[in-house]
FIKOLVO-394892 format. One record per atom (N, C-alpha, C): residue in one letter; atom name; x, y, z. Coordinates in nm, 4 decimals, decimal comma. Layout:
N
(site "A" "CA" (X Y Z))
...
END
This chain:
103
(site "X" "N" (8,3498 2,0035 0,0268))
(site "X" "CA" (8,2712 2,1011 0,0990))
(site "X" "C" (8,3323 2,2388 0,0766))
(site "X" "N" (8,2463 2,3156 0,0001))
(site "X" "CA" (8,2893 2,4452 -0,0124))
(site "X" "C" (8,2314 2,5508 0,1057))
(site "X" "N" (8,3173 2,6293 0,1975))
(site "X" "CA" (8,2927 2,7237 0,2975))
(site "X" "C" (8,2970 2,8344 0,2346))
(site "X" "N" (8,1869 2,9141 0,2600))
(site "X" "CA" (8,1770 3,1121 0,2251))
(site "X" "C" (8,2196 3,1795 0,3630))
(site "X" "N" (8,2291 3,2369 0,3631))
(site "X" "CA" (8,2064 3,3689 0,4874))
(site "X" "C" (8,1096 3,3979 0,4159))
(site "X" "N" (7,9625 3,4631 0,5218))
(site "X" "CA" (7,9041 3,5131 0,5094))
(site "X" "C" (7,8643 3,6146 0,6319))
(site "X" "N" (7,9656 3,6271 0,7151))
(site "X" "CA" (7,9187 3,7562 0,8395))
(site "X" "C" (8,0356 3,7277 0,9652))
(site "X" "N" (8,0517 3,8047 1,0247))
(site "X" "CA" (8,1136 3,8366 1,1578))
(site "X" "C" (8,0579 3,7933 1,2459))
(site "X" "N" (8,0733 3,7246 1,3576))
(site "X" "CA" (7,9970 3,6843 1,4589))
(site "X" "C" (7,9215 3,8279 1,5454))
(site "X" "N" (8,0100 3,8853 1,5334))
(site "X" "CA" (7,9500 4,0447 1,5797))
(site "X" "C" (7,8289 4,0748 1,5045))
(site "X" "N" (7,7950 4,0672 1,4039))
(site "X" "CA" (7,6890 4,0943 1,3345))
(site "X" "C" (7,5770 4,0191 1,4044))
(site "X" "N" (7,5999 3,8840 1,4372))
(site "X" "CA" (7,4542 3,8621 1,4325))
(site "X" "C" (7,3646 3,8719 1,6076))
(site "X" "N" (7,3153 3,9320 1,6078))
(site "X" "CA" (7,2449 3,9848 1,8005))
(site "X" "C" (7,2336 3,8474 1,8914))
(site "X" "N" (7,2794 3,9059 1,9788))
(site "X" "CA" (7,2944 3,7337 2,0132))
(site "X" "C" (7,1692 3,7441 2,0887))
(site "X" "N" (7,1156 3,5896 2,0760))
(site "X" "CA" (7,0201 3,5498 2,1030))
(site "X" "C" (6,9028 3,6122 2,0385))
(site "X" "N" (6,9505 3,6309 1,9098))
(site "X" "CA" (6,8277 3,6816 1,7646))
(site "X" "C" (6,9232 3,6258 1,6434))
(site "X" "N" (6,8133 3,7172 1,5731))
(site "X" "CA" (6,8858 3,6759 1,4130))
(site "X" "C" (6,8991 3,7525 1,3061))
(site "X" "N" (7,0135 3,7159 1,1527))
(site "X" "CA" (7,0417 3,7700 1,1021))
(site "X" "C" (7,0209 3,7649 0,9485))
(site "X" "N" (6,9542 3,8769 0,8979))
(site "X" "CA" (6,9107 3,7929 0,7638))
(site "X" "C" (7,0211 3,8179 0,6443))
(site "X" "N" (7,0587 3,7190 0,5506))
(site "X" "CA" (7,1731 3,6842 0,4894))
(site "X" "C" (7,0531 3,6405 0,3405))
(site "X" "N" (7,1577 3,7397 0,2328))
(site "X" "CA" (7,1047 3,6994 0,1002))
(site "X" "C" (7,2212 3,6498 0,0173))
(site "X" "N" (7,2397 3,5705 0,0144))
(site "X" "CA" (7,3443 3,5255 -0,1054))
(site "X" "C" (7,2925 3,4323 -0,2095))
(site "X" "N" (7,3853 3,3090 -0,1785))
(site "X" "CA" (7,2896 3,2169 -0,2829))
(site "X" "C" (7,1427 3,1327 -0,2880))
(site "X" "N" (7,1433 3,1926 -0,1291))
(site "X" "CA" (6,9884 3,1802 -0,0746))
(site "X" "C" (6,9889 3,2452 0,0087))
(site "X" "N" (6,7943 3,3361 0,0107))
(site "X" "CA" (6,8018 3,3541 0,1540))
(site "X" "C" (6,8082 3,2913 0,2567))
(site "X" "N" (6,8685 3,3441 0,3987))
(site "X" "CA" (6,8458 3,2756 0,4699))
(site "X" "C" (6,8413 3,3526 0,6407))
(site "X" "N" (6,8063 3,2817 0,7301))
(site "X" "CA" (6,8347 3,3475 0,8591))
(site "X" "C" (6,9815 3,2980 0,9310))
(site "X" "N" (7,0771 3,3867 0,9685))
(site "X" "CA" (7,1912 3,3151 1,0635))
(site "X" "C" (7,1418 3,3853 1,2474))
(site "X" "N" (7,1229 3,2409 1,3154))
(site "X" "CA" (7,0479 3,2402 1,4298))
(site "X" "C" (7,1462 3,2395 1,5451))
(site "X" "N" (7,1676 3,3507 1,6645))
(site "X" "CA" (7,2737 3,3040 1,7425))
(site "X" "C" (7,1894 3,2847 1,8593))
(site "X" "N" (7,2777 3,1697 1,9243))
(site "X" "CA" (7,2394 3,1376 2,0708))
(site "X" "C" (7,3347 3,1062 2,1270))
(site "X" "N" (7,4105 3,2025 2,2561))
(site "X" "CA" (7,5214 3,1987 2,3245))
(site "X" "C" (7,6441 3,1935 2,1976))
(site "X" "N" (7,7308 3,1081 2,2038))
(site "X" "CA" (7,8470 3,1070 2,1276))
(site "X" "C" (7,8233 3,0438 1,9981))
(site "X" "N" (7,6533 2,9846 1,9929))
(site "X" "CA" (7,6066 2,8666 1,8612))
(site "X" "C" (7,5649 2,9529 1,7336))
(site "X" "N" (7,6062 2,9560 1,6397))
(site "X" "CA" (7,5623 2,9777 1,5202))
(site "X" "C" (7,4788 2,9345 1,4667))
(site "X" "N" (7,3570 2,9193 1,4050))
(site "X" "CA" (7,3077 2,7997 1,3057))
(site "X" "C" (7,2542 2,9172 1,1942))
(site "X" "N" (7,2214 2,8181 1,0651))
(site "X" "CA" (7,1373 2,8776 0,9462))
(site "X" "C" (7,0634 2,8037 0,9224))
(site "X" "N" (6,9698 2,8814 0,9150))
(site "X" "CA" (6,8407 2,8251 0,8439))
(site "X" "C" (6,7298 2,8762 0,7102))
(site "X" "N" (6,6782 2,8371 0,6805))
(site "X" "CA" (6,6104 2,9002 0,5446))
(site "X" "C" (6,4659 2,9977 0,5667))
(site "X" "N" (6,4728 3,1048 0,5111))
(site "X" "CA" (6,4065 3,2269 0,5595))
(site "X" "C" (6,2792 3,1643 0,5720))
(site "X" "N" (6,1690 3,1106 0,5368))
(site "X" "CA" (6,0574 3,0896 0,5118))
(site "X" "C" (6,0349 2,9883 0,5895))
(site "X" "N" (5,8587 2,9829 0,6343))
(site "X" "CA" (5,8600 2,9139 0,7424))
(site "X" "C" (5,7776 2,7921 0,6115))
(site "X" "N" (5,8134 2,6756 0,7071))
(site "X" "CA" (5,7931 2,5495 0,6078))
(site "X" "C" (5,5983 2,5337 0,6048))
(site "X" "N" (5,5128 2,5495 0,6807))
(site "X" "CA" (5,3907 2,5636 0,7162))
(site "X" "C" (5,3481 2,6566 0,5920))
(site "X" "N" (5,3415 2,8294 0,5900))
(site "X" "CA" (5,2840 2,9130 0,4930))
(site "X" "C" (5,3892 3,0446 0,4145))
(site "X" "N" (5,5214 2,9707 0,3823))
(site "X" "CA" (5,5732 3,0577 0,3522))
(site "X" "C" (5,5870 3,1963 0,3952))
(site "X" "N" (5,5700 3,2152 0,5095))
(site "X" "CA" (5,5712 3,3294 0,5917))
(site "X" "C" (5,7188 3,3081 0,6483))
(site "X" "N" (5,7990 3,4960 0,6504))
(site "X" "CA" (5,8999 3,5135 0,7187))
(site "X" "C" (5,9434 3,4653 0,8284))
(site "X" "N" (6,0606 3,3976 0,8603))
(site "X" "CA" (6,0816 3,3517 1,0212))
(site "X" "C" (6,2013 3,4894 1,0566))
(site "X" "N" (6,1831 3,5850 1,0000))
(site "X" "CA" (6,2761 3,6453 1,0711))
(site "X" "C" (6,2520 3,7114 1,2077))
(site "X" "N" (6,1002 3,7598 1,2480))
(site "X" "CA" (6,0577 3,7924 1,3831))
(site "X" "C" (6,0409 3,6919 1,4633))
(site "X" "N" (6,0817 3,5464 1,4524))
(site "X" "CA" (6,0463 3,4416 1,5164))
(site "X" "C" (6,0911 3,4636 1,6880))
(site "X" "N" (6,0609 3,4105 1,7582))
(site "X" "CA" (6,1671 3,3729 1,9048))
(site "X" "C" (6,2246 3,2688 1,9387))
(site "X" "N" (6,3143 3,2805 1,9838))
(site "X" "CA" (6,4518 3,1837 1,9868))
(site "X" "C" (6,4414 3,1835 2,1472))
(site "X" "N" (6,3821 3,0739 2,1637))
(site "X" "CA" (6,4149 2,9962 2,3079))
(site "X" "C" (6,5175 2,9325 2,3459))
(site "X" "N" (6,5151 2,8977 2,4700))
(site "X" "CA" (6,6311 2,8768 2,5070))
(site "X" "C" (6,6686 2,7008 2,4548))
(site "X" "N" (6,6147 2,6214 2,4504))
(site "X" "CA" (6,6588 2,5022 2,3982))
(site "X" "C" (6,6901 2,4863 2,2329))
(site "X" "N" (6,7330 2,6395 2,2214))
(site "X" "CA" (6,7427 2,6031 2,0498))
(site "X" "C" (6,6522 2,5847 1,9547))
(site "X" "N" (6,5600 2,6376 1,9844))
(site "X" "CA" (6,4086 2,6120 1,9179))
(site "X" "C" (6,3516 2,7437 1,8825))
(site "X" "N" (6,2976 2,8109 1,7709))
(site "X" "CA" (6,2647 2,9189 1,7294))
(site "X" "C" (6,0929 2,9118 1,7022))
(site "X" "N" (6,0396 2,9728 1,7026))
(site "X" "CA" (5,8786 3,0179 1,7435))
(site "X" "C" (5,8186 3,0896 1,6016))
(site "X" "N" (5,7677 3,0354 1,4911))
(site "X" "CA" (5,7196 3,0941 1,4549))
(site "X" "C" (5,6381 3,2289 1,4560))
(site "X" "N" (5,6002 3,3729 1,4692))
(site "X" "CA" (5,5615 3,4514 1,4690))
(site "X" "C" (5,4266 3,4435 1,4075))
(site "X" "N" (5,4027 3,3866 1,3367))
(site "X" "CA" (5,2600 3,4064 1,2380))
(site "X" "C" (5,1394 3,3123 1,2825))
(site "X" "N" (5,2025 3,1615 1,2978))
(site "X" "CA" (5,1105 3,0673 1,3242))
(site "X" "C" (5,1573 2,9630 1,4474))
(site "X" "N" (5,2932 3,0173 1,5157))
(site "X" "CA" (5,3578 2,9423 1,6359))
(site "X" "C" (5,3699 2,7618 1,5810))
(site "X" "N" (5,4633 2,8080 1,5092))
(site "X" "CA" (5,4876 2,6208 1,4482))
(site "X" "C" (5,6389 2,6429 1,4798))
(site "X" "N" (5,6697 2,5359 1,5785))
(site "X" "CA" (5,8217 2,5750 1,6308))
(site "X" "C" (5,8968 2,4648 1,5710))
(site "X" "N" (6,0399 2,5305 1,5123))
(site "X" "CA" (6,1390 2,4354 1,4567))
(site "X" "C" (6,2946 2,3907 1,5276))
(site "X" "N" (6,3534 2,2880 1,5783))
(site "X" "CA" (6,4863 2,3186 1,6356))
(site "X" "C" (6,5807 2,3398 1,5001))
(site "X" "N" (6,6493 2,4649 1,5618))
(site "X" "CA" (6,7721 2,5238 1,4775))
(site "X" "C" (6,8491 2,3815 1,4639))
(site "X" "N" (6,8697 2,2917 1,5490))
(site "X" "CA" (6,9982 2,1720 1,4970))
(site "X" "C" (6,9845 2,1139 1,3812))
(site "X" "N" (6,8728 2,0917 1,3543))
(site "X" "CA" (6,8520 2,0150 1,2460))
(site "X" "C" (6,7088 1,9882 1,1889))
(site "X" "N" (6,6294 2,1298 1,2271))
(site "X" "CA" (6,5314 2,1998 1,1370))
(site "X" "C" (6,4181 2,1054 1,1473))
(site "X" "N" (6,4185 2,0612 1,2512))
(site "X" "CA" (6,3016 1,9522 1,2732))
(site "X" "C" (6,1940 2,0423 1,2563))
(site "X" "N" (6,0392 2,0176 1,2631))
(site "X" "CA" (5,9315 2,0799 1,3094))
(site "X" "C" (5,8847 2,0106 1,4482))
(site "X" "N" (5,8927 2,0703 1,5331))
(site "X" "CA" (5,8399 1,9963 1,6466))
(site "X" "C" (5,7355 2,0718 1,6950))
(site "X" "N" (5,6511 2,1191 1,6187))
(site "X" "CA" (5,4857 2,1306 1,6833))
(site "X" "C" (5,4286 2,2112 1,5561))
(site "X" "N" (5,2729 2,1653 1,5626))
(site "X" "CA" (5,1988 2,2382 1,4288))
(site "X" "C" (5,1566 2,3086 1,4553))
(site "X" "N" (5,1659 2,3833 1,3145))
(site "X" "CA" (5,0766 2,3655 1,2373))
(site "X" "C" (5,2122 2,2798 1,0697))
(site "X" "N" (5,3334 2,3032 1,1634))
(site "X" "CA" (5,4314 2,2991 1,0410))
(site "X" "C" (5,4644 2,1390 1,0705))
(site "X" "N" (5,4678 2,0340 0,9385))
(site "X" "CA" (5,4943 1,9058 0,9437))
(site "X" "C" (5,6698 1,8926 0,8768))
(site "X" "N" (5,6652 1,9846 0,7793))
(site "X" "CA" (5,7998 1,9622 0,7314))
(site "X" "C" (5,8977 2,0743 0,7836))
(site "X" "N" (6,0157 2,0082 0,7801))
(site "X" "CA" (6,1430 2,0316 0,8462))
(site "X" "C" (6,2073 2,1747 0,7867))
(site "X" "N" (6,2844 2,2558 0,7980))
(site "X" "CA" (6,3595 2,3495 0,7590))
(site "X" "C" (6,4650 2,2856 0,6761))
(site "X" "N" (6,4971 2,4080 0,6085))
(site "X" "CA" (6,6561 2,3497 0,5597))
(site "X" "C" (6,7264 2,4425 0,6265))
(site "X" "N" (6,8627 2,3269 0,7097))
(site "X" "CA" (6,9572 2,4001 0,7679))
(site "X" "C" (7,0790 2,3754 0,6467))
(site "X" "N" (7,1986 2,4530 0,7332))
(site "X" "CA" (7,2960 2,4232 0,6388))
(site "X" "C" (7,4152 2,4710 0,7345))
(site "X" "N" (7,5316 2,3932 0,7328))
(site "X" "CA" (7,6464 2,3341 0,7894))
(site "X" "C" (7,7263 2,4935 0,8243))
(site "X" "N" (7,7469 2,5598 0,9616))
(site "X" "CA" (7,7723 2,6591 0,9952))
(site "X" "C" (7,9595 2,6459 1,0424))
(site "X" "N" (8,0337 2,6961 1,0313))
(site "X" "CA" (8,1654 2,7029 1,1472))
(site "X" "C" (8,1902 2,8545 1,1790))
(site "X" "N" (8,3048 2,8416 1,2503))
(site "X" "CA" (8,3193 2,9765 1,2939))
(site "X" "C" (8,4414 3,0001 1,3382))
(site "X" "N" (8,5577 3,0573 1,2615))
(site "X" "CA" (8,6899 3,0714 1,2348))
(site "X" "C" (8,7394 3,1790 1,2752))
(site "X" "N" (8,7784 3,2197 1,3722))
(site "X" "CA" (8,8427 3,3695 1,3807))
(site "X" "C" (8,7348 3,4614 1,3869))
(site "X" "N" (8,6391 3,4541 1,4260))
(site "X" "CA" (8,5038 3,5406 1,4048))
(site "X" "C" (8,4058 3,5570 1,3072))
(site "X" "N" (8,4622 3,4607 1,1786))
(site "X" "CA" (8,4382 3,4786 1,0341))
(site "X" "C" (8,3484 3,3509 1,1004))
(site "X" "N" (8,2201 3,4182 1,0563))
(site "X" "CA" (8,0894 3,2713 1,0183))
(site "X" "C" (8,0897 3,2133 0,8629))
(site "X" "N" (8,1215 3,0757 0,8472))
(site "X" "CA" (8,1255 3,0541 0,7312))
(site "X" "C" (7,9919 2,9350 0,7501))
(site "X" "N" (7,9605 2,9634 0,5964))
(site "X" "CA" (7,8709 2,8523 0,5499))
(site "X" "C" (7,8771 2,7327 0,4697))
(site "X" "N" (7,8421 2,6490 0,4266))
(site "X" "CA" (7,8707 2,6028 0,3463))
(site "X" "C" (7,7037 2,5445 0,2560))
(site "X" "N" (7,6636 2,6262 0,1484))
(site "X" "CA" (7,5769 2,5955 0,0823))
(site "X" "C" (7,5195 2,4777 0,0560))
(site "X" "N" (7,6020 2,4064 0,0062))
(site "X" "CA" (7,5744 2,2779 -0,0357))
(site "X" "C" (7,5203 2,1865 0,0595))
(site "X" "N" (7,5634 2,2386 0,2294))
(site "X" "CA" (7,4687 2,1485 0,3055))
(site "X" "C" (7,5661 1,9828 0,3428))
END
């Protein structure tokens, strides 16, 4: 398992999100002290999830067509979206958010 840094925990608004381009785009999502990443595009119409809303059970709101996904593990839990997100394996070291691509 290879870990990047890809941001400061300060960077990302808590209880919003942060958009990250490296070896993919992606969104880094905070809720309270939780980190997660997820993949910019919503799985339904390829539309941005970066204006999404982030409820409180960890669950983010599509903006375009309200197809909500949980950040844990990128489920889709309501349509119009059937397939899942790609998340990818977050820690958080000294303030340093690392990722790890490979998932």
């Amino acid at each position: 398992m290879s870990l990047v840094e890809i941001a400061k925990l300060h960077e990302i608004p808590e209880d919003g999100c942060l958009p990250y381009e490296g070896q993919e785009k992606i969104l880094l999502w905070r809720s309270g002290d939780e980190v997660f990443a997820t993949q910019f595009h919503c799985t339904h119409e390829a539309l941005s999830l970066e204006d999404s809303w982030l409820n409180d059970d960890c669950t983010i709101e599509c903006p375009w067509h309200s197809a909500v996904f949980n950040l844990r593990d990128g489920a889709a839990v309501s349509a119009p979206a059937s397939k899942p997100l790609k998340v990818y394996p977050v820690q958080i070291v000294n303030e340093s958010v690392l990722i790890n691509w490979d998932g």
